[in-house]
Backbone as CSV, one residue per row, in Angstrom:
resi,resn,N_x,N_y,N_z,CA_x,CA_y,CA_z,C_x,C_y,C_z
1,UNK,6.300,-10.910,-11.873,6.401,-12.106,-11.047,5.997,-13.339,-11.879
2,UNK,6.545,-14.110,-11.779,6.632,-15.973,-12.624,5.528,-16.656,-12.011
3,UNK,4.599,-16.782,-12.526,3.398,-18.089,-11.594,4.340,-19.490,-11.479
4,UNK,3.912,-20.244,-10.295,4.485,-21.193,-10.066,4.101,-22.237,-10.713
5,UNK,2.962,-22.226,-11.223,2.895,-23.332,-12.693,3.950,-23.125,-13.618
6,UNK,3.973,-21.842,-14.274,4.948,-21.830,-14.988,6.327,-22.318,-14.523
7,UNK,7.320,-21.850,-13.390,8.123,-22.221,-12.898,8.264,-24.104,-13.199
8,UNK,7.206,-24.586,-12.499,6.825,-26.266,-12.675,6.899,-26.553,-13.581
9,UNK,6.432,-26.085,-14.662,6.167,-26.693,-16.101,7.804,-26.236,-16.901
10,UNK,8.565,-25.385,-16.267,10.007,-24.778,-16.524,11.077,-26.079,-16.272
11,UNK,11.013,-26.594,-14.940,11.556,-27.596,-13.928,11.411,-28.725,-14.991
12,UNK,9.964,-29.089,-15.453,9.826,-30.552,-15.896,10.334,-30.501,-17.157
13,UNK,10.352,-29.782,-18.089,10.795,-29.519,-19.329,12.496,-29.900,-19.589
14,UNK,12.976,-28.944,-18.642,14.679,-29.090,-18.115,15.014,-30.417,-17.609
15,UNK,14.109,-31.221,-16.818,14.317,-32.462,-16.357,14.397,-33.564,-17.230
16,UNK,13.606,-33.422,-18.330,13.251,-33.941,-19.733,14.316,-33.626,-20.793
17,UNK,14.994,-32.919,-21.011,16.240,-32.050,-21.578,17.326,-33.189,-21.047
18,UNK,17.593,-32.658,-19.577,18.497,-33.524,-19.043,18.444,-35.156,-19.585
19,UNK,17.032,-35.505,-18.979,17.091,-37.162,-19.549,17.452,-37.460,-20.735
20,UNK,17.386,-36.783,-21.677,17.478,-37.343,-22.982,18.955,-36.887,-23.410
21,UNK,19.547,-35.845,-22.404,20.715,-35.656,-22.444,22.284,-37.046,-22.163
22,UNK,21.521,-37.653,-21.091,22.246,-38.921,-20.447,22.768,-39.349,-21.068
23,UNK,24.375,-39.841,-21.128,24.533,-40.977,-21.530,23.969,-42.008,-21.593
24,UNK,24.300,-43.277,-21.885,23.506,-44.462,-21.948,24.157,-44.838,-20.969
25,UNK,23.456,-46.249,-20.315,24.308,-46.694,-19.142,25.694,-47.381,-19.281
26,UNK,26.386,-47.739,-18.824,27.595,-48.791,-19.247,26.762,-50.443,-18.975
27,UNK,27.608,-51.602,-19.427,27.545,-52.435,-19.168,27.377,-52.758,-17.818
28,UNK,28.486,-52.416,-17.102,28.036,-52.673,-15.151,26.639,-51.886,-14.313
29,UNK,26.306,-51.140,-15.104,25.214,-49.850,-14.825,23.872,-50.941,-15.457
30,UNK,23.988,-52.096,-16.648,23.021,-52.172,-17.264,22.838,-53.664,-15.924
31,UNK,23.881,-54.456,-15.982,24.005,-55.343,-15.281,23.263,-54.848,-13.783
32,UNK,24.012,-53.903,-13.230,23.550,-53.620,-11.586,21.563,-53.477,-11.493
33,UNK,21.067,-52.743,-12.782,19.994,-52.639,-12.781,19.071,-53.163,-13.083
34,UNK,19.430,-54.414,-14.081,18.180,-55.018,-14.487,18.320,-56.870,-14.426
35,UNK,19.502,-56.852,-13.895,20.256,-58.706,-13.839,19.082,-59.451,-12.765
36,UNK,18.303,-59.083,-11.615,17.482,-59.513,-10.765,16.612,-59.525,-11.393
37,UNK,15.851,-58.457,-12.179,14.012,-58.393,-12.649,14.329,-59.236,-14.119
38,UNK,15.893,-59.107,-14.488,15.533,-60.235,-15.988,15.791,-61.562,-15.671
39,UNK,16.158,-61.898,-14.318,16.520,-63.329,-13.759,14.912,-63.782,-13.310
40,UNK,14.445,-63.032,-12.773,13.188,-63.270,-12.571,12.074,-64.135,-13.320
41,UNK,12.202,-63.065,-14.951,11.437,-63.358,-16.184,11.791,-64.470,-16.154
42,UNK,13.426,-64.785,-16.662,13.605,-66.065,-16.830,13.286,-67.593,-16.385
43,UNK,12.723,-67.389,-14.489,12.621,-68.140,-13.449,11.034,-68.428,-13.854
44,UNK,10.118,-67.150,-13.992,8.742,-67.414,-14.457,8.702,-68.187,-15.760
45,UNK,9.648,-68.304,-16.671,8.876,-68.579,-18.039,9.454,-70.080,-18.001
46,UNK,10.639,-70.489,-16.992,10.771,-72.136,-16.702,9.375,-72.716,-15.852
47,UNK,9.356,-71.787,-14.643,8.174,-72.351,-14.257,6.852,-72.759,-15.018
48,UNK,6.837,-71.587,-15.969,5.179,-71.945,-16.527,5.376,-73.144,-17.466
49,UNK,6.568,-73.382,-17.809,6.742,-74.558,-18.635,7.145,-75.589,-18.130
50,UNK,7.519,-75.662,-16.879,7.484,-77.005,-15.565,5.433,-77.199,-15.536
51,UNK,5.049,-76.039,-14.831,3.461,-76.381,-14.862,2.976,-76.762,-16.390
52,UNK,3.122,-76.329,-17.258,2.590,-76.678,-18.504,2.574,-77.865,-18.640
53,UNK,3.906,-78.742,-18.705,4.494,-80.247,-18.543,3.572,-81.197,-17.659
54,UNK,3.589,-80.614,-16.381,2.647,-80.908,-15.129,1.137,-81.409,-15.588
55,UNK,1.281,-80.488,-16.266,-0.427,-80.707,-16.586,-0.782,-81.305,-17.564
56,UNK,-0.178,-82.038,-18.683,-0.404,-82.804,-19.523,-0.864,-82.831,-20.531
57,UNK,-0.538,-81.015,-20.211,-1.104,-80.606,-21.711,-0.656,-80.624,-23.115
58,UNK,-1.851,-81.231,-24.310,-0.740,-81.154,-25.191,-0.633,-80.231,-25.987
59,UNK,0.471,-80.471,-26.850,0.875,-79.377,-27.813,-0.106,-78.273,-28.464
60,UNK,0.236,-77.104,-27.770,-0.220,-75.967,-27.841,0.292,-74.738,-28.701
61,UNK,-0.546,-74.045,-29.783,0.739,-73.223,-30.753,0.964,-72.184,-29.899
62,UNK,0.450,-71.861,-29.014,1.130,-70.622,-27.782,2.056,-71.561,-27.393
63,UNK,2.376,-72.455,-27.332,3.291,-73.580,-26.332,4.979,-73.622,-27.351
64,UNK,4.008,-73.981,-28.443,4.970,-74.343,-29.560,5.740,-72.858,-29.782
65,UNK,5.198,-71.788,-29.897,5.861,-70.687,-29.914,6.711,-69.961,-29.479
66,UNK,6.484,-70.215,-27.808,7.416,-69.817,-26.509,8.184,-70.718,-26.380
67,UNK,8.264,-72.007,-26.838,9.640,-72.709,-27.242,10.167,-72.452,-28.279
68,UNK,9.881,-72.535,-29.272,10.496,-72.192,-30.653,11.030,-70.776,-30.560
69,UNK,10.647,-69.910,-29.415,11.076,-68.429,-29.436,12.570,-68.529,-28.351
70,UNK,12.890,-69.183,-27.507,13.822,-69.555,-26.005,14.802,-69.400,-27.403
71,UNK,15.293,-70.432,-28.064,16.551,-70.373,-28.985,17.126,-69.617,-29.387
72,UNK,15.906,-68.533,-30.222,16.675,-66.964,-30.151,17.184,-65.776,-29.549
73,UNK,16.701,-66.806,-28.092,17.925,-66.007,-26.860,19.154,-65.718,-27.307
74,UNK,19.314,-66.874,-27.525,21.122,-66.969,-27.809,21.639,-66.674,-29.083
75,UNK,20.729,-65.485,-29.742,21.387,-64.981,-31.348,21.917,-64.032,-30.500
76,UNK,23.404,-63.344,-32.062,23.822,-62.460,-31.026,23.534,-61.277,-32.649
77,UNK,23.685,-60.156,-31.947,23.140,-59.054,-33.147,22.258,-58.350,-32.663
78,UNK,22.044,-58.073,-31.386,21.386,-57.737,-30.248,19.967,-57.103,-31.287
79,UNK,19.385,-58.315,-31.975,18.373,-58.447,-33.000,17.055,-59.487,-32.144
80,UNK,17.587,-59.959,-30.994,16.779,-60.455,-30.184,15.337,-60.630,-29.966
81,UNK,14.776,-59.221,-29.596,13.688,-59.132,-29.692,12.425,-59.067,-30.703
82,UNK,13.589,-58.063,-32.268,12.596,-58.543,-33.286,12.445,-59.638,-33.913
83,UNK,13.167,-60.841,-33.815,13.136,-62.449,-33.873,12.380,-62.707,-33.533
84,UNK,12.177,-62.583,-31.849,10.449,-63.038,-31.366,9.447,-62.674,-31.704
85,UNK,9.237,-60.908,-31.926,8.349,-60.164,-31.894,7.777,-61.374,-33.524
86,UNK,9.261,-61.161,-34.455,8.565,-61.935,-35.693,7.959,-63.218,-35.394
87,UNK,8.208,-63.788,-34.817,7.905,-65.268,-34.404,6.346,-65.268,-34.127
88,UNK,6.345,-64.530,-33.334,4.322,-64.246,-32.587,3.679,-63.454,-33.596
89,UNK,4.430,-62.873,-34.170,3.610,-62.036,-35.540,2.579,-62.649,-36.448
90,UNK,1.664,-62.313,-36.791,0.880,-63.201,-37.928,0.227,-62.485,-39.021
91,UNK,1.659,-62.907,-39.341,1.578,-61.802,-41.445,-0.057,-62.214,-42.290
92,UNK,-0.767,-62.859,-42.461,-1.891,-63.155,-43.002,-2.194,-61.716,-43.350
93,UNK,-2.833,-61.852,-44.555,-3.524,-60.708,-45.437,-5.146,-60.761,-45.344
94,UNK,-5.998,-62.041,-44.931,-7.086,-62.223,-45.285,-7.828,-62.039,-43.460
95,UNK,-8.956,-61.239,-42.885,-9.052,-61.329,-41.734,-9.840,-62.604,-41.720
96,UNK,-9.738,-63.077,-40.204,-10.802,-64.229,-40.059,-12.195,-64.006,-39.977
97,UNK,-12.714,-64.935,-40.189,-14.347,-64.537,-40.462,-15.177,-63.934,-38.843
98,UNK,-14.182,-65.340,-37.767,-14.502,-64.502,-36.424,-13.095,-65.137,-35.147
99,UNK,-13.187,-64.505,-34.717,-11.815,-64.669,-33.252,-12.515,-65.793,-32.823
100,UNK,-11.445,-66.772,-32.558,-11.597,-67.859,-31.576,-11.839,-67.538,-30.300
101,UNK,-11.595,-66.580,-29.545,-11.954,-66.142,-28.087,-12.082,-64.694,-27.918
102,UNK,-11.604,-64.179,-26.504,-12.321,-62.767,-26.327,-11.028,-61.688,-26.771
103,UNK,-9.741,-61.802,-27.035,-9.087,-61.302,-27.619,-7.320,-61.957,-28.695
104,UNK,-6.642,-61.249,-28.442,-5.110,-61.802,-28.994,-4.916,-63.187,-28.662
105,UNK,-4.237,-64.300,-29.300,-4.068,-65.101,-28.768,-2.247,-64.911,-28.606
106,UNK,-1.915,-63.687,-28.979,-0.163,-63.680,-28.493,0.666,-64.566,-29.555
107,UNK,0.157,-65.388,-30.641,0.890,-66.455,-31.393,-0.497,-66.736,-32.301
108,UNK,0.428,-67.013,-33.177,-0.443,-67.246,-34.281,-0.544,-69.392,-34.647
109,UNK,-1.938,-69.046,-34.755,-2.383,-70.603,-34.586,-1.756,-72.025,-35.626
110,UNK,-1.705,-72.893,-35.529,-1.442,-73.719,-36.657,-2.488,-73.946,-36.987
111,UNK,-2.269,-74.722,-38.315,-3.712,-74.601,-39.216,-3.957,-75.665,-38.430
112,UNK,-5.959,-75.534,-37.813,-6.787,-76.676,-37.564,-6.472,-76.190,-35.927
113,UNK,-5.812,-75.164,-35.328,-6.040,-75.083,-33.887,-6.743,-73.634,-33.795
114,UNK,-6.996,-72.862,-34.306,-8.154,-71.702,-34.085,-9.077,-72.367,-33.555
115,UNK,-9.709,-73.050,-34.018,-10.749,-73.639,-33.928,-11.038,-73.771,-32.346
């Protein structure tokens, strides 16, 4: 007789098989599923830069970054994301002596704004 763990742990394995079996989605499959939650992103990252504006704040290298990053929306080479990822990256070889705050700042500072 098969313990029903085993059976379970049989099921999830095969389910896992299958997934990686899938095709990829089509274009209308990629569209139907993700066109609302990436319209979304898009709606948040105008807003925070309507409030940013709002507030009078000035030039910020997190600020400067998430603009300087919007442009490479529109590369095509569906290279997209490692453009940005490079963009926020901060190649430096030497560590800092200490963090400006309690963690990442997501973008790397211009000289004279760590501080």
């Amino acid at each position: 007789m098969v313990s029903s763990a085993k059976l379970s742990l049989e099921r999830i394995f095969l389910s896992s098989i299958v997934a990686i079996m899938k095709p990829p989605l089509s274009a209308d499959e990629l569209l139907e599923l993700y066109f609302i939650e990436t319209r979304h992103k898009l709606l948040d990252v105008a807003a925070f830069l309507d409030r940013m504006e709002r507030s009078g704040v000035e030039e910020d290298f997190r600020l400067k970054a998430l603009k300087d990053a919007i442009p490479l929306l529109e590369n095509t080479g569906a290279k997209r994301c490692a453009a940005i990822l490079e963009l926020f990256s901060d190649h430096s070889e030497v560590p800092i002596e200490k963090a400006p705050g309690k963690g990442a700042a997501g973008a790397v500072p211009l000289s004279g704004d760590a501080e």
